[in-house]
N, CA, C and O atoms as a MOPAC input file, in Angstrom:
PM7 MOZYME 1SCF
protein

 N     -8.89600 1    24.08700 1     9.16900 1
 C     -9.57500 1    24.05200 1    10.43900 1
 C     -9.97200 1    25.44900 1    10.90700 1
 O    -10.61700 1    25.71700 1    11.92100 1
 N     -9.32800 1    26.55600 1     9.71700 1
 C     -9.85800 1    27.86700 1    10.44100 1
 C    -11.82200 1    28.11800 1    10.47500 1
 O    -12.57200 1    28.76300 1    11.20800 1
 N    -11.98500 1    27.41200 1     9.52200 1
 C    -13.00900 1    28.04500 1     9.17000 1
 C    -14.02600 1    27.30800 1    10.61100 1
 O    -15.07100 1    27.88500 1    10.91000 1
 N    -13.68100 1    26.29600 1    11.23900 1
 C    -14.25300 1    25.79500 1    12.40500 1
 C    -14.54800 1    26.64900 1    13.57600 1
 O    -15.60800 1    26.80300 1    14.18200 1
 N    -12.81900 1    27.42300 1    13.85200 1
 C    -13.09400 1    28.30900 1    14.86400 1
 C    -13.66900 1    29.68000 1    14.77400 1
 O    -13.85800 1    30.26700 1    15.83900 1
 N    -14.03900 1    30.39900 1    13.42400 1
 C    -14.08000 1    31.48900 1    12.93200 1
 C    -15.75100 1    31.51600 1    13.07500 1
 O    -16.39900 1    31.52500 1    12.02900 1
 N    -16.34300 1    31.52700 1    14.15900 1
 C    -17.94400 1    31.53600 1    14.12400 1
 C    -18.62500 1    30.27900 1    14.35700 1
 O    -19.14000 1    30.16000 1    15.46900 1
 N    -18.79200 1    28.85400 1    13.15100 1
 C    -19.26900 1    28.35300 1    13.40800 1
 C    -20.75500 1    28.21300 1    12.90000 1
 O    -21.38400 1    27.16400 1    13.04400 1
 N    -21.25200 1    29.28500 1    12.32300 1
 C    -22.24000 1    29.67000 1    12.25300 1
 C    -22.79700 1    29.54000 1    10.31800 1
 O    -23.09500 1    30.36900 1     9.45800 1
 N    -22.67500 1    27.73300 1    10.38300 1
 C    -23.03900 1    27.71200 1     8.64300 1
 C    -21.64000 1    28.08200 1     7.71000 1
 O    -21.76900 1    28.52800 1     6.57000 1
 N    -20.48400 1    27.87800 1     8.23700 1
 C    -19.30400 1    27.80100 1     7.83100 1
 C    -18.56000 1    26.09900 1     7.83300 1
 O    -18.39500 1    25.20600 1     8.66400 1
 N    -18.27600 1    26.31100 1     6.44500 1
 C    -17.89200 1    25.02800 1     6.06600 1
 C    -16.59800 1    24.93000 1     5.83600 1
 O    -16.05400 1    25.90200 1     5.31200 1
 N    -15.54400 1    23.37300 1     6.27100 1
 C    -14.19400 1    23.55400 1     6.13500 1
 C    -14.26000 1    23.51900 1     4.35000 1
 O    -15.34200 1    23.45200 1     3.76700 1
 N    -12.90200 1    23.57600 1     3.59800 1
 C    -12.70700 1    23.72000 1     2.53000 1
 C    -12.87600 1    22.20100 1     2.02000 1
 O    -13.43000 1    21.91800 1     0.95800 1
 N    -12.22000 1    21.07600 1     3.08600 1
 C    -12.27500 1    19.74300 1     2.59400 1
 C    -13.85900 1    18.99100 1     2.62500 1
 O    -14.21100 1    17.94000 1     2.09000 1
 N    -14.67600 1    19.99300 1     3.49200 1
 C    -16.18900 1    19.53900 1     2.91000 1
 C    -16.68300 1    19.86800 1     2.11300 1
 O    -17.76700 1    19.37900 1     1.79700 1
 N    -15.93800 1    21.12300 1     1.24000 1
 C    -16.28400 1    21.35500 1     0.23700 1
 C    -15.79300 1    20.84400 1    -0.86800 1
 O    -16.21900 1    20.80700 1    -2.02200 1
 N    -14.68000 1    20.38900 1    -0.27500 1
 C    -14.12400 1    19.98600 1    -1.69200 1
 C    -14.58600 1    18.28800 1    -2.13200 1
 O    -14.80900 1    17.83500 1    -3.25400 1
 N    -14.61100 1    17.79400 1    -1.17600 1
 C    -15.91400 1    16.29400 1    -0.80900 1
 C    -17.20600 1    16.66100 1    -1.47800 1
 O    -17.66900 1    15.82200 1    -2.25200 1
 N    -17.69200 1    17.49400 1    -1.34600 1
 C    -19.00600 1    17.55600 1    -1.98800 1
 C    -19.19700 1    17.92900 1    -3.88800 1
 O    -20.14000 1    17.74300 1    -4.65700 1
 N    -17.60500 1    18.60200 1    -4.11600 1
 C    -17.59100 1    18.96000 1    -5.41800 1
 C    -17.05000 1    17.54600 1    -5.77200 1
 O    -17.53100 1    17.28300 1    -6.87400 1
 N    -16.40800 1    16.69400 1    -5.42400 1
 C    -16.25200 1    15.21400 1    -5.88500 1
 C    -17.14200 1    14.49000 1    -5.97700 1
 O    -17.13600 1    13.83900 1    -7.02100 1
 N    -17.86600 1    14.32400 1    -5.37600 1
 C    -18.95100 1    13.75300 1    -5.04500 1
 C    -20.36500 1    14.19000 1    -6.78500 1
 O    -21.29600 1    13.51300 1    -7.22300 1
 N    -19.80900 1    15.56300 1    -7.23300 1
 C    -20.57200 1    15.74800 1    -7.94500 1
 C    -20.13100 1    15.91700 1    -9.15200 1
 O    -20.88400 1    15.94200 1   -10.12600 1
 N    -18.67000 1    16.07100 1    -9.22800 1
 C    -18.41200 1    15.10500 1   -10.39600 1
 C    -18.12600 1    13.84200 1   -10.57200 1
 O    -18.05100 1    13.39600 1   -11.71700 1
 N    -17.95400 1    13.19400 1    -9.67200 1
 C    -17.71300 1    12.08000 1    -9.59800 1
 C    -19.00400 1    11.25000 1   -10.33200 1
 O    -18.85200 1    10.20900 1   -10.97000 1
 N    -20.04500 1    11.79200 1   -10.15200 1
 C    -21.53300 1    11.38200 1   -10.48900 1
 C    -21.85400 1    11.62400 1   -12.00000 1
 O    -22.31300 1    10.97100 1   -12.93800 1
 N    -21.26800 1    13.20300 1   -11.71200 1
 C    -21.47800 1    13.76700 1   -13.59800 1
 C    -20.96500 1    12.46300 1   -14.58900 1
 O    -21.73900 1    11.78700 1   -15.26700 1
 N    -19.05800 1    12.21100 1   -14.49500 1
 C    -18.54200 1    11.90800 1   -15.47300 1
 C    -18.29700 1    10.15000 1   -15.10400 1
 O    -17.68600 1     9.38800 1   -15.85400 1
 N    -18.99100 1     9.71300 1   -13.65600 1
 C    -18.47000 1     8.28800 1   -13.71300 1
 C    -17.53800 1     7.86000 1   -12.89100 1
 O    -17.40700 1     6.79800 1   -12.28200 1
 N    -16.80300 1     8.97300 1   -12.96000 1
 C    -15.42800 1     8.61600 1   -12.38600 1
 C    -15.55600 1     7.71200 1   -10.85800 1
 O    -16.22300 1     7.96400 1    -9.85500 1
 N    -14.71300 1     6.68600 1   -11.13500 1
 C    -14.62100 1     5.47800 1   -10.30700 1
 C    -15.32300 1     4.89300 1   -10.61100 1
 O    -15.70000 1     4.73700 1    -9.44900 1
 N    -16.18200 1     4.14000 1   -11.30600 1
 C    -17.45000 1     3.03000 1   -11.50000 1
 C    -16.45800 1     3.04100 1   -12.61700 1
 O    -15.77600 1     3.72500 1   -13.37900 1
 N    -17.00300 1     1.20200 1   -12.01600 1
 C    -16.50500 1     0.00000 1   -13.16500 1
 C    -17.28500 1     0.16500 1   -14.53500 1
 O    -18.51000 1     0.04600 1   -14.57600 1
 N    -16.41600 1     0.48000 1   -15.80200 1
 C    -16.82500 1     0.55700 1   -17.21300 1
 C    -17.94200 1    -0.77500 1   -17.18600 1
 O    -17.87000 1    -1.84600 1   -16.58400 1
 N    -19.04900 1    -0.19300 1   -18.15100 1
 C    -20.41700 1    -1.25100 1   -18.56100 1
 C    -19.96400 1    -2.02500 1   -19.43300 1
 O    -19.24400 1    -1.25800 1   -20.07200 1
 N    -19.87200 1    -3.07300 1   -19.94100 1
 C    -19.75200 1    -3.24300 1   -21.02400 1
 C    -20.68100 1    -3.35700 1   -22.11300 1
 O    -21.36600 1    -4.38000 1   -22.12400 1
 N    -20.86100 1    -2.44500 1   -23.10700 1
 C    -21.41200 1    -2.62800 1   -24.44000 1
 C    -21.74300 1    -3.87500 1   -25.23200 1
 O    -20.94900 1    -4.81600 1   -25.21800 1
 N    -23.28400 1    -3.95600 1   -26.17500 1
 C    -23.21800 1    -5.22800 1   -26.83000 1
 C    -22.30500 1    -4.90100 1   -27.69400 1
 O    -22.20800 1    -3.75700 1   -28.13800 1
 N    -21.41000 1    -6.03000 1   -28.08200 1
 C    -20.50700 1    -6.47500 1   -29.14100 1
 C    -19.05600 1    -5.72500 1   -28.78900 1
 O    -18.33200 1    -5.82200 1   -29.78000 1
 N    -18.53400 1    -5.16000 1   -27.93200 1
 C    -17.83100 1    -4.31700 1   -27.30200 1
 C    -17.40300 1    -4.99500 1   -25.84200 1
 O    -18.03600 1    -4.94900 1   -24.78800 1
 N    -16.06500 1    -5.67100 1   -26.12900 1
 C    -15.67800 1    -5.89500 1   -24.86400 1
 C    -14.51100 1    -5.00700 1   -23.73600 1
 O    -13.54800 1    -4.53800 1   -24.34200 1
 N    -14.51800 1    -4.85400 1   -22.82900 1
 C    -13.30600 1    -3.99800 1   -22.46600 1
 C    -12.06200 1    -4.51300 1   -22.08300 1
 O    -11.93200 1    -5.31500 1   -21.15800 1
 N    -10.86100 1    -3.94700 1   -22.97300 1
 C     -9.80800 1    -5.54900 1   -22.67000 1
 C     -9.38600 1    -5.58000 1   -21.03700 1
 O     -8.80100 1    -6.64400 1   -20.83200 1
 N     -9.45500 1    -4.99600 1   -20.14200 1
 C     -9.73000 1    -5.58200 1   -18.94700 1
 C    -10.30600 1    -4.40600 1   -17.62000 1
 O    -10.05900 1    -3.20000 1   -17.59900 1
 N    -10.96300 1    -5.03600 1   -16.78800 1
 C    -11.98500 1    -4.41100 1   -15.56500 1
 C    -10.38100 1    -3.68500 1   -15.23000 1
 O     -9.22900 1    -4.09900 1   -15.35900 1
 N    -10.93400 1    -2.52000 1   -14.78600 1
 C     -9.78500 1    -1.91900 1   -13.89400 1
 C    -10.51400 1    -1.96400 1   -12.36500 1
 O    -11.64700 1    -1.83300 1   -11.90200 1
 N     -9.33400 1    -2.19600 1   -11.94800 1
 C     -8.66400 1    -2.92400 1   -10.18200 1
 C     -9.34800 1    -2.06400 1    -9.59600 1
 O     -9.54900 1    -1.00200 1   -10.18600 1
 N    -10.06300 1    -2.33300 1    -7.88800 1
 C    -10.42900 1    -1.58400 1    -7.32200 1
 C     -9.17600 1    -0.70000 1    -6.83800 1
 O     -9.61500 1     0.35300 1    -6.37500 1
 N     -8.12400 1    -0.73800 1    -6.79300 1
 C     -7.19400 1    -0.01800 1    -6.47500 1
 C     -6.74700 1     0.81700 1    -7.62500 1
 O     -5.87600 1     1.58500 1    -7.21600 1
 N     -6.97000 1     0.97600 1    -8.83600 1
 C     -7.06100 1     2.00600 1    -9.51400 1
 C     -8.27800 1     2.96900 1    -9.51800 1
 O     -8.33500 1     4.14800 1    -9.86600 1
 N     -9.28500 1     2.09400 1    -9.00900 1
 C    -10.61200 1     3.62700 1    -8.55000 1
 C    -10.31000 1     4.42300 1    -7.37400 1
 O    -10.55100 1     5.61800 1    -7.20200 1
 N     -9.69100 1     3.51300 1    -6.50500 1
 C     -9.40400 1     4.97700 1    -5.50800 1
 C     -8.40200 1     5.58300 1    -5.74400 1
 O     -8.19100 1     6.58700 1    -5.06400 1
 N     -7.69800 1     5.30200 1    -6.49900 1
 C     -6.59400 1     6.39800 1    -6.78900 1
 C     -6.98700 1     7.31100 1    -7.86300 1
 O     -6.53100 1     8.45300 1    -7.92300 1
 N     -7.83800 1     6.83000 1    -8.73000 1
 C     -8.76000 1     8.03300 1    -9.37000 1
 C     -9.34700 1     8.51300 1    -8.54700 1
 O     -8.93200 1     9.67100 1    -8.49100 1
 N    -10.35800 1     8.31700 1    -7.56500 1
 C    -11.15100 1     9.43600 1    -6.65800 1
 C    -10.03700 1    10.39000 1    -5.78700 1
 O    -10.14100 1    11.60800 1    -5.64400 1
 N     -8.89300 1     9.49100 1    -5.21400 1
 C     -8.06200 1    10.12500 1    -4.62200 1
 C     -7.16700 1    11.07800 1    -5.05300 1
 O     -6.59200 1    11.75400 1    -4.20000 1
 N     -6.92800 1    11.26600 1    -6.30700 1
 C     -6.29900 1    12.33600 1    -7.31800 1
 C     -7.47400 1    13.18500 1    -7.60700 1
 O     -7.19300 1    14.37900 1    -7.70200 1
 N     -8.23500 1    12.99600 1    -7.70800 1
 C     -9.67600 1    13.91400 1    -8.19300 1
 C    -10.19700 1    14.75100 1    -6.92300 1
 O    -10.68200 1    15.87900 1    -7.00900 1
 N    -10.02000 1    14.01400 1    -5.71400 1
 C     -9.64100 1    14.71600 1    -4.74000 1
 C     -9.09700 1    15.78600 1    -4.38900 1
 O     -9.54800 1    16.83100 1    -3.91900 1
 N     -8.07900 1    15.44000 1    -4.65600 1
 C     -7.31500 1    16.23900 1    -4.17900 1
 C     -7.04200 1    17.80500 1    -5.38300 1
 O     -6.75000 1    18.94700 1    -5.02900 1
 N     -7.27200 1    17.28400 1    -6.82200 1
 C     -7.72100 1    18.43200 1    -7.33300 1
 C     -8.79400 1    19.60400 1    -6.83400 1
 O     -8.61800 1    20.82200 1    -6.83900 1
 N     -9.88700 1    18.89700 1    -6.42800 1
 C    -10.92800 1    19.73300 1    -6.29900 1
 C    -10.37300 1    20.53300 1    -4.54100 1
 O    -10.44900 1    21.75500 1    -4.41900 1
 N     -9.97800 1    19.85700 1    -3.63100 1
 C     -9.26500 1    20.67600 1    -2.58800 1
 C     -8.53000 1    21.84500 1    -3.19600 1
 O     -8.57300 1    23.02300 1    -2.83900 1
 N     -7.91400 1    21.35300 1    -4.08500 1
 C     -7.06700 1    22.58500 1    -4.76400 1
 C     -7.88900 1    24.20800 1    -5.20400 1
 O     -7.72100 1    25.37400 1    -4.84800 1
 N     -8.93700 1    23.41300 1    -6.27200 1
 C    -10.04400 1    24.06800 1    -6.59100 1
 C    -10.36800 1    24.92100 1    -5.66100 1
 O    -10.07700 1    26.09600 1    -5.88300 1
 N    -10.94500 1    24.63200 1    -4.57800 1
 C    -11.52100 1    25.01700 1    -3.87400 1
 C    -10.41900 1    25.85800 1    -2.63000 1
 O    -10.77700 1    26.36900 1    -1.56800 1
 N     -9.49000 1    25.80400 1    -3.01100 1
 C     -8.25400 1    26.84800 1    -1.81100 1
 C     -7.80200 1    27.54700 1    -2.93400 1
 O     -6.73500 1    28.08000 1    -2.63000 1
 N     -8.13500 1    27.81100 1    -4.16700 1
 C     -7.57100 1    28.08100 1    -5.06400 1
 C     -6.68900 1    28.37600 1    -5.31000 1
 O     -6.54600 1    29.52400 1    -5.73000 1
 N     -5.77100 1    27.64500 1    -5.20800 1
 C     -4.73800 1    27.26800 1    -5.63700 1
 C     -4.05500 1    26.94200 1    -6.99100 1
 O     -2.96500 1    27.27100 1    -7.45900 1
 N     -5.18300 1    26.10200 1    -7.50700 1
 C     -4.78700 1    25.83600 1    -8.99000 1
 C     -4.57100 1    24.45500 1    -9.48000 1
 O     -5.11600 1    23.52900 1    -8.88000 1
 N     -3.87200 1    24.24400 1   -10.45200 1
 C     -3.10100 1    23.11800 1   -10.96000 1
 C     -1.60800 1    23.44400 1   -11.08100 1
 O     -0.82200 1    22.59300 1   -11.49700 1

């Protein structure tokens, strides 16, 4: 929230940044969208909408990391 009071002026918090770097990998590699299935290629089963948000929500929270650099 520092970066809110510190000007104001085209300053972004870290968690909008780190939202926007999800957002763009999320797009790159897929992540969260339900697997296609392939001709002749079945997938032995759809994963749960409750395993996609816990992929976005771990991927999340990496890229917050990322972005306070912090690390892994």
């Amino acid at each position: 929230m520092d970066a809110l009071t510190n000007g104001g002026l085209g300053a972004r918090r870290n968690e909008d940044i780190a939202l926007d770097l999800l957002k763009f990998v999320a797009g790159i590699t897929g992540a969260g969208k339900a697997a296609a299935p392939s001709t002749g290629f079945n997938a032995p089963s759809a994963p749960k909408p409750e395993e996609h948000v816990t992929e976005l929500l771990a991927l999340y929270g990496r890229c917050l990391k990322a972005v306070e650099g912090k690390g892994e």
